[in-house]
C-alpha positions in Angstrom: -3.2 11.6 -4.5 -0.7 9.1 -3.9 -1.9 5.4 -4.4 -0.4 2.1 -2.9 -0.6 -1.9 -3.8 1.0 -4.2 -2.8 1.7 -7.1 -5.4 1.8 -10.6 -4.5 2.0 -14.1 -5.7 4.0 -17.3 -6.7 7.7 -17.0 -7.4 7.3 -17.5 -11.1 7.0 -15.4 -14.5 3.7 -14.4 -14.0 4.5 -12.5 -10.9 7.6 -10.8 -12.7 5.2 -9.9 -15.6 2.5 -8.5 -13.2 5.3 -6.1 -11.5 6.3 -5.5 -14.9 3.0 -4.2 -15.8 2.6 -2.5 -13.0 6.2 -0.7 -13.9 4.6 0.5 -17.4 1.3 1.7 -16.4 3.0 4.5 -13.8 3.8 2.6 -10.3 7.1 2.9 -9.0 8.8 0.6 -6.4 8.9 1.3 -2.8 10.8 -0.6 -0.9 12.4 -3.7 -1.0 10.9 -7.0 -2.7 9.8 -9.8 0.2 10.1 -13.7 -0.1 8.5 -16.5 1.8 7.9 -20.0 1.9 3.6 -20.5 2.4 3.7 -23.6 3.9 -0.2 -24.7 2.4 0.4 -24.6 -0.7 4.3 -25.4 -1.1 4.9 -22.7 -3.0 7.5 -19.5 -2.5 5.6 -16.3 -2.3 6.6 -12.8 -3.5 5.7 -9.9 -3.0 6.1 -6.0 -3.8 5.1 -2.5 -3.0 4.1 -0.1 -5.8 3.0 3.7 -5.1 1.9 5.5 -8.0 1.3 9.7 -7.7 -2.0 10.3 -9.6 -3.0 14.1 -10.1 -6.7 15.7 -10.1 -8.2 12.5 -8.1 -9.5 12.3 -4.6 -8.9 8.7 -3.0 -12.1 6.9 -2.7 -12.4 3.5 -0.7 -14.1 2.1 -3.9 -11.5 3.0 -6.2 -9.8 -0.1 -8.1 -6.2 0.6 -7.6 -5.1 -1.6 -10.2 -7.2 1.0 -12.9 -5.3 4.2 -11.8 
């Protein structure tokens, strides 16, 4: 089964560490990074799609992605 998130946040360390996390537990980048201004809060936005290939499972609506 073949899993996708995709990762957002504020452009700051903690978004870098959750990609990073992401990274070590098994998810592997797909596709380019994106960038935006979100005009209510101020901030710039990131965000990134991770897939991760997960063997033996059958995708589930339930499931939390993030524990695969």
């Amino acid at each position: 089964m073949k899993l996708y998130r995709f990762l957002t946040g504020p452009d700051d360390a903690a978004f870098c560490h959750r990609v990073t996390a992401a990274l070590n537990a098994g998810w592997q980048l797909e596709g380019s990074p994106s960038y935006g201004f979100n005009a209510a809060t101020g901030l710039m936005q990131c965000g990134q799609a991770v897939t991760k290939t997960v063997e033996g499972k059958t995708y589930d609506p339930g499931m939390k992605l993030s524990e695969q």
